[in-house]
C-alpha positions as a printed NumPy array, in Angstrom:
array([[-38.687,  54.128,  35.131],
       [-40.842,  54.727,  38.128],
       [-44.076,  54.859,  36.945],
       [-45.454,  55.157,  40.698],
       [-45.129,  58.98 ,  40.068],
       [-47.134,  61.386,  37.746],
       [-45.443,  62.953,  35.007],
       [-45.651,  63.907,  31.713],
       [-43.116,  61.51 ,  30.992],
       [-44.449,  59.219,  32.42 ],
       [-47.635,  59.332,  30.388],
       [-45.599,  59.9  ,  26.896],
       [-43.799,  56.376,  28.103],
       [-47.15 ,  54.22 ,  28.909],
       [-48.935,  55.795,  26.347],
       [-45.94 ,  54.874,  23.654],
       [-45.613,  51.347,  25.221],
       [-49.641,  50.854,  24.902],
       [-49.28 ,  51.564,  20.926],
       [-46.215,  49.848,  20.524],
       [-47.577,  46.562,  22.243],
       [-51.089,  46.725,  20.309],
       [-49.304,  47.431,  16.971],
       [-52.202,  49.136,  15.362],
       [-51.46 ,  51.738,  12.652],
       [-54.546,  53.829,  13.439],
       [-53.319,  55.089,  16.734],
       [-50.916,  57.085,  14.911],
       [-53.257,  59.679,  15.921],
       [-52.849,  59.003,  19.812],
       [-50.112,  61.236,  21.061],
       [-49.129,  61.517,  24.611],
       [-49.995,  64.867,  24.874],
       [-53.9  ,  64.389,  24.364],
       [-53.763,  63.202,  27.701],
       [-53.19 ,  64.868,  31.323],
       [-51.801,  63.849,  34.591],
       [-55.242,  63.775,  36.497],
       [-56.157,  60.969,  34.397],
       [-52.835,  59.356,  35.462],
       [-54.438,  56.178,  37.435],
       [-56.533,  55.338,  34.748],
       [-53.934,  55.363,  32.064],
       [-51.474,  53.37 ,  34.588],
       [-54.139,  50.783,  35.333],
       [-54.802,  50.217,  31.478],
       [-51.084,  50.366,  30.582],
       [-51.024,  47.654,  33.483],
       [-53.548,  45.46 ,  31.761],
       [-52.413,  45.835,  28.637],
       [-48.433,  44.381,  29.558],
       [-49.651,  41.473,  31.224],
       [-51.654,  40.25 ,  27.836],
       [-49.443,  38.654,  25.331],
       [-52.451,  38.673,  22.835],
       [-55.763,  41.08 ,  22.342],
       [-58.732,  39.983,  19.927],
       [-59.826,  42.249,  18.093],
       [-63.123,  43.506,  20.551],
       [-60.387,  44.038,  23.277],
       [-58.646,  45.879,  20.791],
       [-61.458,  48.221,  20.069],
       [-62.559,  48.195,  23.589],
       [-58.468,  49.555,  24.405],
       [-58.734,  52.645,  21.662],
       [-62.475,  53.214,  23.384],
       [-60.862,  53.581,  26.862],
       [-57.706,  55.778,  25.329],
       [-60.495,  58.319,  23.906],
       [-62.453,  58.216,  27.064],
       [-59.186,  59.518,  29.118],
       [-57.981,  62.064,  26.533],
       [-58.461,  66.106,  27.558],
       [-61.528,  67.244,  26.836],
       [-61.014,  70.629,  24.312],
       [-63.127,  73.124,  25.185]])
């Protein structure tokens, strides 16, 4: 997957990998399409960070879901 370019895909696959890797059951309510490709960079730099970690304590945790909610669309 070339994650170099912005897509839809793309975001459904970092945004999937990002709950998958963090395990948490409350992000059930994260769904790809809460978020849009103009916040593409930020989502690939946090997906970034978030592969290299093998392990999160909990305030990076919290600090992760805080950044998600900051790049989700904003509903008018």
């Amino acid at each position: 997957m070339d994650l170099t370019q912005k897509s839809s895909e793309n975001v459904e696959y970092m945004v999937e990998a990002i709950k998958e890797k963090l395990r948490i059951l409350n992000f059930g309510a994260v769904k790809a399409s809460h978020f849009d490709e103009e916040m593409y960079e930020d989502l690939k730099y946090l997906y970034d960070m978030v592969m290299r970690k093998t392990s999160f304590s909990p305030s990076e945790m919290q600090a992760i879901a805080e950044e998600l909610g900051s790049l989700r669309k904003q509903t008018q």
